[in-house]
C-alpha positions as CSV (number, residue, x, y, z in Angstrom):
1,X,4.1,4.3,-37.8
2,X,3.6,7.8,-39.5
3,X,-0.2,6.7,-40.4
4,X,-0.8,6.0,-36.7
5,X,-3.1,8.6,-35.2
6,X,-3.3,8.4,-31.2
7,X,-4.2,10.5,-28.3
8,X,-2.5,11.2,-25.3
9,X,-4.6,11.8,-22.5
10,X,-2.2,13.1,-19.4
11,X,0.7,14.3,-21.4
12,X,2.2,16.7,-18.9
13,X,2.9,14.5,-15.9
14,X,6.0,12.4,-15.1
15,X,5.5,9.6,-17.7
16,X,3.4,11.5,-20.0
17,X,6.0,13.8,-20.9
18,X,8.8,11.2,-22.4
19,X,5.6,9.2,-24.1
20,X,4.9,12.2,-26.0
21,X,8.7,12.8,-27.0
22,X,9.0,9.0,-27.6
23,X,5.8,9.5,-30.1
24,X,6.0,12.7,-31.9
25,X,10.0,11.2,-32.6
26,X,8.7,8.0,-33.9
27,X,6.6,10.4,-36.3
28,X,3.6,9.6,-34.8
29,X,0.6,12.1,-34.9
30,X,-0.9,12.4,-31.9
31,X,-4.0,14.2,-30.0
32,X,-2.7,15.8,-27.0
33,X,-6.2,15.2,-24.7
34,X,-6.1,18.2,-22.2
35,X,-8.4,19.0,-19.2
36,X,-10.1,22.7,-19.8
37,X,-8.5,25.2,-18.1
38,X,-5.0,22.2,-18.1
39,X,-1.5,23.3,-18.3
40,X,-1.1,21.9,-22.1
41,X,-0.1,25.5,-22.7
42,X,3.7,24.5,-21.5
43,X,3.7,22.0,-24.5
44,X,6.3,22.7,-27.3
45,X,4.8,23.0,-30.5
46,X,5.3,20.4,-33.1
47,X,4.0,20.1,-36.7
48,X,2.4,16.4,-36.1
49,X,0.9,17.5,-32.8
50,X,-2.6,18.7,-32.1
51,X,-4.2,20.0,-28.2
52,X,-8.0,19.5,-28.0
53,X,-9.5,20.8,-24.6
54,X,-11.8,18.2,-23.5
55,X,-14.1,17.7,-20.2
56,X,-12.8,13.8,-19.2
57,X,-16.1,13.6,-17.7
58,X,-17.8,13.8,-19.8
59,X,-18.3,11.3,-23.0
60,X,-19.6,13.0,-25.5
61,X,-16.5,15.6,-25.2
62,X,-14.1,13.0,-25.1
63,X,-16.4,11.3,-28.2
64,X,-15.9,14.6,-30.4
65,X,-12.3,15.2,-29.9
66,X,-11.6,11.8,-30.5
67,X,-13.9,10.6,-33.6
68,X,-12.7,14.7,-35.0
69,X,-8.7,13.1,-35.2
70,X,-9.6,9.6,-36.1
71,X,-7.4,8.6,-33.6
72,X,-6.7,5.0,-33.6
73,X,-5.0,4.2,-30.3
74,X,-5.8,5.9,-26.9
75,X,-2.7,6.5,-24.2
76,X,-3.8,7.2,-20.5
77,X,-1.2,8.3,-18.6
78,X,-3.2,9.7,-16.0
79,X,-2.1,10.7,-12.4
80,X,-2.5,7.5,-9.5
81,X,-5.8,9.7,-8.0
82,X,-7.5,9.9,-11.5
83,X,-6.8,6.3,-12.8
84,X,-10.4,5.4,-10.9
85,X,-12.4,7.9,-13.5
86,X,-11.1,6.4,-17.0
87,X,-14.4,5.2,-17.9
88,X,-16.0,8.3,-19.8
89,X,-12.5,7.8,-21.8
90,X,-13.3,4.2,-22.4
91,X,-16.9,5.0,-23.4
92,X,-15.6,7.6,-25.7
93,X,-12.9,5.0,-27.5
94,X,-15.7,2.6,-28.3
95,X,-18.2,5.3,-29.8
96,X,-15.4,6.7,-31.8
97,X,-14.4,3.6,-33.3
98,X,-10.6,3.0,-31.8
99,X,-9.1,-0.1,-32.0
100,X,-6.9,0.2,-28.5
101,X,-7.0,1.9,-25.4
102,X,-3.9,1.4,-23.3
103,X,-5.1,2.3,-19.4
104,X,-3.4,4.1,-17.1
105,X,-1.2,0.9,-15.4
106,X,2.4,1.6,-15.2
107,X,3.4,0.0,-11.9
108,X,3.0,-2.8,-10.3
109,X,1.4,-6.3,-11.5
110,X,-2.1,-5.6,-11.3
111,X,-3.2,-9.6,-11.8
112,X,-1.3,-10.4,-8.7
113,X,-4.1,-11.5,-5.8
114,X,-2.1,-9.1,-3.1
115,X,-1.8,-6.6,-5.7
116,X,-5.6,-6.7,-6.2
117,X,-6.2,-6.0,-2.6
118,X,-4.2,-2.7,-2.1
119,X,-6.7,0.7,-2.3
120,X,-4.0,2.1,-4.8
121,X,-4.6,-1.2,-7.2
122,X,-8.2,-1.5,-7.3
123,X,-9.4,1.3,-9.3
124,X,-6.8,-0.3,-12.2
125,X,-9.0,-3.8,-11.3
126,X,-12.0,-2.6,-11.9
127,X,-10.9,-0.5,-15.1
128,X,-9.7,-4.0,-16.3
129,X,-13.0,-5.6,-15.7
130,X,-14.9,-2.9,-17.6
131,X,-12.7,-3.2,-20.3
132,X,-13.1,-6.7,-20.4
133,X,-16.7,-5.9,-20.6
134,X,-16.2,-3.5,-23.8
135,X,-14.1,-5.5,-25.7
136,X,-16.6,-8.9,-25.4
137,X,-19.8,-6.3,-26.7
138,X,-17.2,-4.6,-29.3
139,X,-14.9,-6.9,-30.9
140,X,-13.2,-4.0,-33.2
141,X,-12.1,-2.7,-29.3
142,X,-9.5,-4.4,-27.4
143,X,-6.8,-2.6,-24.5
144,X,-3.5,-3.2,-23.2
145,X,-2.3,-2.7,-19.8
146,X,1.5,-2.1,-19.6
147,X,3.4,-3.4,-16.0
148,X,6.5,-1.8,-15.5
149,X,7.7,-1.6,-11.4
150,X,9.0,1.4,-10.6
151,X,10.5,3.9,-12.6
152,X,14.0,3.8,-11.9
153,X,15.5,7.6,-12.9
154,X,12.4,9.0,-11.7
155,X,12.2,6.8,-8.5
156,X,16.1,7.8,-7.8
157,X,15.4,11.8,-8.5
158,X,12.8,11.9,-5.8
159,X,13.9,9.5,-3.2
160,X,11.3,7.0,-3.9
161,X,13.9,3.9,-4.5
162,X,16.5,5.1,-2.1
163,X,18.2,9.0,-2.3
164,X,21.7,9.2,-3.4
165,X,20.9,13.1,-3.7
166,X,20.7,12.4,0.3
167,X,22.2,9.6,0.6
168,X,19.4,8.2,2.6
169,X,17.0,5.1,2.1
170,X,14.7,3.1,4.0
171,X,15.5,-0.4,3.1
172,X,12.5,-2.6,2.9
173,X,12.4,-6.0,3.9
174,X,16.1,-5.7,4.6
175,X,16.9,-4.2,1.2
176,X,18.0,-7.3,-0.7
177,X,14.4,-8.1,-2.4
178,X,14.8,-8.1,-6.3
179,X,12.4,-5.6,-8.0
180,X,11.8,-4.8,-11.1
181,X,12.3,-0.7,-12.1
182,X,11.6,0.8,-15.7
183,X,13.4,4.0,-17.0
184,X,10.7,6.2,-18.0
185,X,12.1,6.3,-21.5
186,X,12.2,2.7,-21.7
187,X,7.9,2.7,-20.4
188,X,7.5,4.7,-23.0
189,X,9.1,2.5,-25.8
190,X,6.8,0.1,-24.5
191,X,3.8,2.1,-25.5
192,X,5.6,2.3,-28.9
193,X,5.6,-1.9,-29.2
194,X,2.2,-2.1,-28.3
195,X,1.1,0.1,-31.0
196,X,3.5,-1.8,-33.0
197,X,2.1,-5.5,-32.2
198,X,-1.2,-5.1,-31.5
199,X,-2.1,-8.5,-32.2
200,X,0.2,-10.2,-30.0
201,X,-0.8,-7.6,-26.9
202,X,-4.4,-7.9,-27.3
203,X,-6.8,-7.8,-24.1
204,X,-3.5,-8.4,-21.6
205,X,-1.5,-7.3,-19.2
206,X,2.1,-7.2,-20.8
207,X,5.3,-7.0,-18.3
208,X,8.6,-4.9,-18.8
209,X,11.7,-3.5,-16.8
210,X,14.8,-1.9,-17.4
211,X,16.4,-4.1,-15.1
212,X,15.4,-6.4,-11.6
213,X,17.5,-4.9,-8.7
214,X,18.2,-4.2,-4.8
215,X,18.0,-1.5,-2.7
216,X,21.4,-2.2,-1.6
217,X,22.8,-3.0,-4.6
218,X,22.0,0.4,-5.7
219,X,23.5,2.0,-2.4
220,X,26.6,0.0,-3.1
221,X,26.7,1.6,-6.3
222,X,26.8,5.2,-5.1
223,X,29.6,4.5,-2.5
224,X,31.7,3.0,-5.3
225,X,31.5,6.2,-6.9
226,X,31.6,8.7,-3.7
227,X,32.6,6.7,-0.7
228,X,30.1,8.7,1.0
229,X,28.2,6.3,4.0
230,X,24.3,6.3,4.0
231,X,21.9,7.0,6.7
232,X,19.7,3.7,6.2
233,X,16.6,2.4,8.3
234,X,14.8,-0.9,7.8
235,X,11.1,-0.9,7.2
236,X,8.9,-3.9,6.7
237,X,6.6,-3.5,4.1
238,X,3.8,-5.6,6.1
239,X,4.0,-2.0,8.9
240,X,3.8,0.1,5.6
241,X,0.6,-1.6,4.2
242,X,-0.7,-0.7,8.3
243,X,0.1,2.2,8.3
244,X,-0.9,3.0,4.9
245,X,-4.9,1.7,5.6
246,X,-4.1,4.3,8.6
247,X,-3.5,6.7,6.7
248,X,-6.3,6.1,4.2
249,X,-8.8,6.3,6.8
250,X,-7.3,9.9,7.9
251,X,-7.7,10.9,4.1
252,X,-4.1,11.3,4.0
253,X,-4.9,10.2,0.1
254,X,-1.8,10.2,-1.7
255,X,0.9,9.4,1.5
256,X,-1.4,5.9,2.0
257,X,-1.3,5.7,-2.2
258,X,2.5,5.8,-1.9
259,X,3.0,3.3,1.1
260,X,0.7,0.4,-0.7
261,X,3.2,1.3,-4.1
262,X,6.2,0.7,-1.4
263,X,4.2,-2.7,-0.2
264,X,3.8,-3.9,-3.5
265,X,7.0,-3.2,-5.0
266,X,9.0,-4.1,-2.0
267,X,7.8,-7.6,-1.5
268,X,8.2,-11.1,-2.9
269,X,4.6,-12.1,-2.3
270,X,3.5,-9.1,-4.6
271,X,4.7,-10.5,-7.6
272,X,7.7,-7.5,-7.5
273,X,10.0,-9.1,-10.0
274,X,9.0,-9.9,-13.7
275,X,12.2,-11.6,-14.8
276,X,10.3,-15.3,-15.0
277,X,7.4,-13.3,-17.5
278,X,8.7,-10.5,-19.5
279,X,7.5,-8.9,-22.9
280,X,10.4,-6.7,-23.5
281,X,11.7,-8.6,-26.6
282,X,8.4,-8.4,-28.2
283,X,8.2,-4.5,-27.5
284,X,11.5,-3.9,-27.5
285,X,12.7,-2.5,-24.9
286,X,16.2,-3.7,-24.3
287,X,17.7,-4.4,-20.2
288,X,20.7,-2.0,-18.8
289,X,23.4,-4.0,-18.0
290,X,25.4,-3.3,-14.3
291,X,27.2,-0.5,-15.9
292,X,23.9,1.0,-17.0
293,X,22.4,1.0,-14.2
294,X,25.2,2.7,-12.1
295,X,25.0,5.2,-14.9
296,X,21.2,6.1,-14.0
297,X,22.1,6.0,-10.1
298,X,25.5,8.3,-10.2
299,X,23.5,10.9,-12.2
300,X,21.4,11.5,-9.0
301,X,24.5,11.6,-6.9
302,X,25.5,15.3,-5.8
């Protein structure tokens, strides 16, 4: 792994942060890719770590910085609003000769036909197709696209799953739909087996959790451990997607982005569980067990 040279595009945000830990620990060198006038300033630093201001707009930036570190393998961990603008970042990979550019995925399964049709899972559509589009002109190129739910410690620390800071939830559906939820830490060993088996994870879509649970499963666990009783409501995801496109036309951007991630990962008919097609033995990332996952939900408990 130590020869492996990779950039990080998006290295401060949510997932970007434990994918730069879970690299620079697996000795990896890596590029941090920061936007100009970017908070990369907060990084620690670290002897096989390098920042390089770049404009993401712009090619022939992205080009230098890239082709400069002989980076090998690109990581977009881009926020959900930028994922529509990887393209100059693609561009750049082929030019500078890398062999894989991982997109900015990290959710729910983008080849799923109701998937496709949600505002928040297009832009990652159409970045598919264009790499699909590279990798046929430039057969040294090739991507990987990494599904992975929603992330579970994250999604509990915010209230995104259900809030056992609160001890509040909206249960979707009814609350008893199996999903599939990643630890961040686990999304990022992902990232580590696909630079690992790059062969094997050419030009797909490759599928991982941490575990496939319920909404009430999970509020179950908290009241084992507190007895405290939840404030619950029951949503169905079909009035979320509504109000969502409702929302979208408002430009209430990022509430509607959130209510068509609730739609997708809420809801049988979106392809919400990957137990029947996972890659985690390939990229290693092993499942929690019950007691794991309790572990991860009583940590948000106050």
């Amino acid at each position: 792994m130590s020869s492996i040279k990779v950039a990080l595009a998006g290295a401060t945000g949510n997932l970007g942060v434990p994918v730069l830990e879970a690299l620079l620990n697996a000795d990896v060198s890596v590029t941090v890719l920061s936007r100009r006038g970017g908070n990369s300033s907060k990084l620690s630093p670290h002897p096989n770590l390098t920042i390089r201001e770049v404009d993401f707009d712009s090619t022939e930036s992205l080009t230098a910085a890239l082709h400069g570190a002989g980076v090998e393998v690109v990581i977009s961990c881009l926020a959900t609003l930028a994922i529509g603008s990887q393209n100059p970042l693609i561009d750049a990979c082929v030019k500078a000769g890398v062999k894989r550019f991982i997109p900015a995925e990290f959710g729910m399964d983008s080849m799923n036909t109701l998937c496709t049709q949600l505002p928040v899972c297009t832009p990652k559509v159409a970045t598919q197709k264009y790499l699909r589009e590279k990798t046929e002109a430039n057969p040294g190129f090739s991507w990987t696209g990494i599904a992975n739910g929603l992330f579970l410690d994250w999604g509990l620390q915010v209230g995104f799953i259900v809030n056992p800071a609160k001890h509040t939830a909206t249960l979707y559906n009814g609350g008893d739909v199996p999903f599939s939820t990643t630890n961040l830490a686990d999304v990022a060993k992902a990232i580590l087996g696909v630079i690992h088996n790059q062969e094997e994870t050419a030009n797909r879509l490759v599928y991982v959790h941490s575990t496939t649970t319920t909404q009430n499963k999970l509020i179950q666990y908290a009241k084992d451990k507190d007895g405290a009783e939840w404030d619950t409501r029951v949503k169905d995801t079909e009035e979320i997607r509504q109000e969502s496109m409702a929302a979208l036309d408002k430009g209430e951007i990022m509430t509607a982005m959130d209510g068509f991630c609730v739609t997708a990962s809420f809801n049988p008919e979106y392809g919400c569980d990957f137990s029947s097609h996972l890659d985690n033995e390939l990229l290693g990332v092993q499942m929690l067990d019950e007691a794991g996952v309790r572990s991860v939900l009583e940590s948000c408990l106050q």
